[in-house]
Backbone and ligand atoms as CSV (ligand in chain L), in Angstrom:
chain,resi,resn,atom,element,x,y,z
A,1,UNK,N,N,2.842,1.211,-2.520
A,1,UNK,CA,C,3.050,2.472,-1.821
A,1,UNK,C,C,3.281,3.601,-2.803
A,2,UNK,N,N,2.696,5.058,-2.538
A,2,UNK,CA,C,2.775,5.694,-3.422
A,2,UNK,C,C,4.143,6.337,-3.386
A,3,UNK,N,N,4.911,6.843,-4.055
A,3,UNK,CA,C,6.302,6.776,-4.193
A,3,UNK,C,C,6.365,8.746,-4.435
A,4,UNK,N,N,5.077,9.252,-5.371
A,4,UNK,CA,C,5.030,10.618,-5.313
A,4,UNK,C,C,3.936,11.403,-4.838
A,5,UNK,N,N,3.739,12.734,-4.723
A,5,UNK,CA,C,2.779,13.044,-4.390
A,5,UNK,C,C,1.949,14.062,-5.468
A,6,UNK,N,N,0.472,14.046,-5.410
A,6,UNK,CA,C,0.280,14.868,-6.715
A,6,UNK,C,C,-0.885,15.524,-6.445
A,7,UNK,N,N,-1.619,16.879,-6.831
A,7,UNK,CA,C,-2.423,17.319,-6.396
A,7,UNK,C,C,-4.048,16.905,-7.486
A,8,UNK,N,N,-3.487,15.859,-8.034
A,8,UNK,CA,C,-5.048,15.425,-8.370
A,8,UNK,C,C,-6.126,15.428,-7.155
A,9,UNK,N,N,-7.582,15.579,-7.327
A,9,UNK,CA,C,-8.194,15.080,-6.600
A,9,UNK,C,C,-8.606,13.800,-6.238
A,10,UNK,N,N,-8.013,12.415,-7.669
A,10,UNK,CA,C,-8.441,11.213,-7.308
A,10,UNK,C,C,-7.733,10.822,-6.406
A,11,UNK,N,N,-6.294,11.491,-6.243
A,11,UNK,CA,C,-5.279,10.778,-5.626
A,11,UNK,C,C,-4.618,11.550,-4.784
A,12,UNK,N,N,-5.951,12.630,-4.101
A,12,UNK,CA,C,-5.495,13.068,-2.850
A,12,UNK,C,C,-5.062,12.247,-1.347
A,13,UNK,N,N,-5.392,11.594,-1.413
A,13,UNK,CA,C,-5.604,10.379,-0.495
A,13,UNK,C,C,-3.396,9.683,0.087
A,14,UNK,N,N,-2.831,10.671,-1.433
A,14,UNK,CA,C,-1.788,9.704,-1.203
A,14,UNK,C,C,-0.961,11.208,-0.431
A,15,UNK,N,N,-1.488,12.284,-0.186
A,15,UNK,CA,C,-0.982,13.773,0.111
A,15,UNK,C,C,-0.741,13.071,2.324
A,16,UNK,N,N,-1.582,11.735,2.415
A,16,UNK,CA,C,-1.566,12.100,3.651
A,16,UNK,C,C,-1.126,10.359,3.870
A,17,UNK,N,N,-0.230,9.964,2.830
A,17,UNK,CA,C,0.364,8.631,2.705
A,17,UNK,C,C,1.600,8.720,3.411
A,18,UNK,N,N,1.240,8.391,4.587
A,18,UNK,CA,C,2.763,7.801,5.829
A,18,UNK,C,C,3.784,7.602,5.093
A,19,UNK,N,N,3.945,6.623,4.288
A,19,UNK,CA,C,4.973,5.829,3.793
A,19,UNK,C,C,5.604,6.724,3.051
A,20,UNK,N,N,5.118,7.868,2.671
A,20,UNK,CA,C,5.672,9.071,1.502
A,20,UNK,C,C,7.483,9.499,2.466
A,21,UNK,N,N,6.922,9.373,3.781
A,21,UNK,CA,C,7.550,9.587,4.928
A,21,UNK,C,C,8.726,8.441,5.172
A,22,UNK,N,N,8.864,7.126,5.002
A,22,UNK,CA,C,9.221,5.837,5.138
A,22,UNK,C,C,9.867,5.615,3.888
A,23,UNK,N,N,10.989,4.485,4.069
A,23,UNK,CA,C,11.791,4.712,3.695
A,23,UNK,C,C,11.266,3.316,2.189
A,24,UNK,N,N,11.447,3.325,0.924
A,24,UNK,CA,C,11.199,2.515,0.319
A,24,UNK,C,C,11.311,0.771,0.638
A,25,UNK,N,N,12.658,0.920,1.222
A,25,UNK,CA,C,12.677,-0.868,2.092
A,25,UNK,C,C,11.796,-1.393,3.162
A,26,UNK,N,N,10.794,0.045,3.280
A,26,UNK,CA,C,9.314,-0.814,4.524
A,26,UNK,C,C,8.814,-1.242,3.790
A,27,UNK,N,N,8.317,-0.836,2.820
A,27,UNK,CA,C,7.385,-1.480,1.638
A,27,UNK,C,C,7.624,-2.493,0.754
A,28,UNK,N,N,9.225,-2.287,0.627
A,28,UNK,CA,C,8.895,-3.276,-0.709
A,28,UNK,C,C,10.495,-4.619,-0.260
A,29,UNK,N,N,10.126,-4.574,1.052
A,29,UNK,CA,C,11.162,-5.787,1.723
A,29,UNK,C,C,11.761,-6.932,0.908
A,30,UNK,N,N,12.961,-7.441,1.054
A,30,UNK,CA,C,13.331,-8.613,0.624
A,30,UNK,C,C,12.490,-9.341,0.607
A,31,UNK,N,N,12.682,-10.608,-0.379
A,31,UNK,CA,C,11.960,-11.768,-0.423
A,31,UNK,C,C,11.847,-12.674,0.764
A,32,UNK,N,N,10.895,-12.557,1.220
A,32,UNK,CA,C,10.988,-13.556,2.631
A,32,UNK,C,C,11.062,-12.972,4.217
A,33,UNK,N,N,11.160,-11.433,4.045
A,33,UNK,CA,C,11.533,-10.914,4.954
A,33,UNK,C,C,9.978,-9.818,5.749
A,34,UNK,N,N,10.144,-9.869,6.589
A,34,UNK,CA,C,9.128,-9.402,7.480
A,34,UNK,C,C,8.290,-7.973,6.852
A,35,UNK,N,N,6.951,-8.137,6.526
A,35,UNK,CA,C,6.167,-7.029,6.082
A,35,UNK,C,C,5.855,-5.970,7.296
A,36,UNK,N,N,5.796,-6.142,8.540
A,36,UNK,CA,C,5.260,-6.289,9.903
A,36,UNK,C,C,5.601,-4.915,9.832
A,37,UNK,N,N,6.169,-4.312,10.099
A,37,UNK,CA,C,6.670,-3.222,10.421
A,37,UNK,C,C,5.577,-1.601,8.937
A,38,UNK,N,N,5.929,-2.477,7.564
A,38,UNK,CA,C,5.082,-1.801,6.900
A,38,UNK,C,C,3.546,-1.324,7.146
A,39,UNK,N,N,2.835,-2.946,7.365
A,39,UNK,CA,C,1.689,-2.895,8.021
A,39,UNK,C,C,1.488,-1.868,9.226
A,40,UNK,N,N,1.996,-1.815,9.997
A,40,UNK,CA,C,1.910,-1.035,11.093
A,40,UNK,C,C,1.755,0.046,10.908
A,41,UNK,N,N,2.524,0.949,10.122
A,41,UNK,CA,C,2.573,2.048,9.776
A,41,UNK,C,C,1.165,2.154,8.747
A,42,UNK,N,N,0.765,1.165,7.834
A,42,UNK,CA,C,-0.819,1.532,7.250
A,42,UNK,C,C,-1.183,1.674,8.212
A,43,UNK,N,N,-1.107,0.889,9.656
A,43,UNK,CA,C,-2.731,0.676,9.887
A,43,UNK,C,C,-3.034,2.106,10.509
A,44,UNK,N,N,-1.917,3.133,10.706
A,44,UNK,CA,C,-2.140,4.573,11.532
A,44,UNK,C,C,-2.485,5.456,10.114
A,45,UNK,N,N,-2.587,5.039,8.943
A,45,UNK,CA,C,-2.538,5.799,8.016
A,45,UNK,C,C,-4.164,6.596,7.489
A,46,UNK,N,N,-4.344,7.478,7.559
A,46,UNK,CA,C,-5.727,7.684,7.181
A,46,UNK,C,C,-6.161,7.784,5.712
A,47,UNK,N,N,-5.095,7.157,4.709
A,47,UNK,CA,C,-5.267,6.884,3.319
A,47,UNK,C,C,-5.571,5.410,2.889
A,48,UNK,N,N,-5.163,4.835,4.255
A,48,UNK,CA,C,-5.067,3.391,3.724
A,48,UNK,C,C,-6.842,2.538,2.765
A,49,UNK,N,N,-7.243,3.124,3.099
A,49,UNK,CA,C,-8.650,2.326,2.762
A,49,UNK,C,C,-8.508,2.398,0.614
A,50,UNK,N,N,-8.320,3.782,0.572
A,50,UNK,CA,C,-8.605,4.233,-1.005
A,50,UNK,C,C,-6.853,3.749,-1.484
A,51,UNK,N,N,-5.742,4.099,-0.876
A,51,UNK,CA,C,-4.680,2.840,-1.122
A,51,UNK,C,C,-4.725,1.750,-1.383
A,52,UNK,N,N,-5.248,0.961,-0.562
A,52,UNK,CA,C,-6.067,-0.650,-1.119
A,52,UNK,C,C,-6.589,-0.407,-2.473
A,53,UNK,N,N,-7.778,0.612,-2.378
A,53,UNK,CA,C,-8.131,0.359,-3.466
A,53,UNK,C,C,-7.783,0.508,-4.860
A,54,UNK,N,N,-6.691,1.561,-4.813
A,54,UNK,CA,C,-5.949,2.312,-5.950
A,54,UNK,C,C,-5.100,0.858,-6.146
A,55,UNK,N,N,-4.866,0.448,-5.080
A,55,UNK,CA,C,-3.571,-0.936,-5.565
A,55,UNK,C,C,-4.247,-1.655,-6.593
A,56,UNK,N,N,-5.415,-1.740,-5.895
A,56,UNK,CA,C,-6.190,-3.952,-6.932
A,56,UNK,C,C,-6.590,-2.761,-7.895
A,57,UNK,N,N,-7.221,-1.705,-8.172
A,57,UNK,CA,C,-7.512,-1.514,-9.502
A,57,UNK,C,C,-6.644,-0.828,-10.192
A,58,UNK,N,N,-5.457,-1.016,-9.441
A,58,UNK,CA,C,-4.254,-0.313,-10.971
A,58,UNK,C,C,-3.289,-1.887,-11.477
A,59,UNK,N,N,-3.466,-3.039,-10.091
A,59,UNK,CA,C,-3.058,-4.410,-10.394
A,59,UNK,C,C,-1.355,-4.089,-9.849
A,60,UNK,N,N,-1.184,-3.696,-8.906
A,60,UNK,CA,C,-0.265,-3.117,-8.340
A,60,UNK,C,C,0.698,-4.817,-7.632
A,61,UNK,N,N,1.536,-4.850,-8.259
A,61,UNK,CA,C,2.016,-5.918,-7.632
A,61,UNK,C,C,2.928,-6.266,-6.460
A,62,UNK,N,N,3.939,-5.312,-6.897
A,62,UNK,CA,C,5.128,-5.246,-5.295
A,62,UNK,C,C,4.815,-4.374,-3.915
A,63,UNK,N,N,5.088,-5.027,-3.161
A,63,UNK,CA,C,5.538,-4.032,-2.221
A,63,UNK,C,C,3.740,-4.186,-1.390
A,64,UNK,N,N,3.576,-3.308,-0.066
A,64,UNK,CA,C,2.661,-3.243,0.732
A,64,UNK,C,C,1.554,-2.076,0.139
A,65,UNK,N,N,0.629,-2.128,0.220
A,65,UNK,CA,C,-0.027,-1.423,-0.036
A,65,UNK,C,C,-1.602,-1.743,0.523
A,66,UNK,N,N,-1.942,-0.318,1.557
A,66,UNK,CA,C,-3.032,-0.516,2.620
A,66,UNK,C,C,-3.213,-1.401,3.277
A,67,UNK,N,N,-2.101,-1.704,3.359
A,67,UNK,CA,C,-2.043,-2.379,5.180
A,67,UNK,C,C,-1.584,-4.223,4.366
A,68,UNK,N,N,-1.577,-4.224,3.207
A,68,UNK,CA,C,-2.079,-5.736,2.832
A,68,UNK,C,C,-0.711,-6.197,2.201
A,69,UNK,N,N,-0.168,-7.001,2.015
A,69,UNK,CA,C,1.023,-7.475,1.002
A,69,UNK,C,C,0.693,-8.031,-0.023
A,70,UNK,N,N,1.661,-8.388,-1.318
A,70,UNK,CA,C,0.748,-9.014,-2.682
A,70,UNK,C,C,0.771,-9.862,-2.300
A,71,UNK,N,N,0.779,-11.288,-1.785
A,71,UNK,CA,C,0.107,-12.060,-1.101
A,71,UNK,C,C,-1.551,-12.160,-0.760
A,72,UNK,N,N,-1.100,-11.115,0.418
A,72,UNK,CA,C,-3.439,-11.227,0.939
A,72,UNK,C,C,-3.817,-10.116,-0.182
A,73,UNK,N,N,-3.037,-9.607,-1.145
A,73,UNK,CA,C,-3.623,-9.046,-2.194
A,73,UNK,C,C,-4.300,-9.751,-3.068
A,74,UNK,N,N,-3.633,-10.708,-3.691
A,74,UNK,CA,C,-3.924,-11.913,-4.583
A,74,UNK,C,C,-5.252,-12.547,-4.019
A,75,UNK,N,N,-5.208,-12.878,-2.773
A,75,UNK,CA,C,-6.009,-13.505,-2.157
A,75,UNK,C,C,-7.277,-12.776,-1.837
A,76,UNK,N,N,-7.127,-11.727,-2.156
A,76,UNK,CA,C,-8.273,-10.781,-1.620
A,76,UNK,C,C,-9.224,-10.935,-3.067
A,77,UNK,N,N,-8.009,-10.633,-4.316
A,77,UNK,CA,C,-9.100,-10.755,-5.812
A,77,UNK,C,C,-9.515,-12.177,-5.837
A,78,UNK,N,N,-9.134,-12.967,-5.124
A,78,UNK,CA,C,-9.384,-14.199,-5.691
A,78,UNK,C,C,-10.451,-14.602,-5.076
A,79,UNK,N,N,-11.204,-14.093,-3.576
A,79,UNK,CA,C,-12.016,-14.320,-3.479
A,79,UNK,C,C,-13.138,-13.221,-3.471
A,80,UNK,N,N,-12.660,-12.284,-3.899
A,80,UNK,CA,C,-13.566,-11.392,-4.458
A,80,UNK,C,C,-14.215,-11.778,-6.186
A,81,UNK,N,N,-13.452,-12.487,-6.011
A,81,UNK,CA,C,-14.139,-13.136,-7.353
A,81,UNK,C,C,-13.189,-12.129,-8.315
L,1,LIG,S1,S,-1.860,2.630,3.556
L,1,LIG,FE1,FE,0.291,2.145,3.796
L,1,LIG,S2,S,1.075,1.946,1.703
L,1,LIG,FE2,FE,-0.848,3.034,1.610
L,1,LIG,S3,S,-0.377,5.192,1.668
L,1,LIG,FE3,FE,-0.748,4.550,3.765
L,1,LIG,S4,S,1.222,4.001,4.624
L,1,LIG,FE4,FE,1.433,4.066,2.397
């Protein structure tokens, strides 16, 4: 989740990032503890797509990011080859 906001153009995308809004414990939950609520809030997000993508190519490890947890993150490079 993006944590600031910045007027680059690569990373306009994070100017209209929900979570900027939300409180750091949606995103980056205890160990073991429910993502559900984070997700939800991507899935209304109209950044989420280029979020995903900013995550796997910066190798972004904690916390939710575009709708996905590092979990189906991992799982996403892994079968993306
Ligand atoms: S997709 Fe989720 S983590 Fe990414 S900017 Fe939007 S609300 Fe935040």
């Amino acid at each position: 989740m993006p944590m600031n906001t910045t007027t680059e153009p690569a990373l306009a995308w994070q100017e209209a990032a929900l979570c900027a809004q939300a409180g750091p414990e949606f995103f980056f939950p205890a160990p073991g503890s429910s993502t559900r609520e984070a997700k939800r809030l991507c899935g209304a997000c109209e950044g989420r797509q280029a979020c995903l993508e900013y995550a796997l190519a910066n190798d972004e490890r904690f916390g939710v990011w575009g709708g996905l947890s590092e979990k189906e993150r991992l799982k996403l490079r892994r079968e993306s080859g």
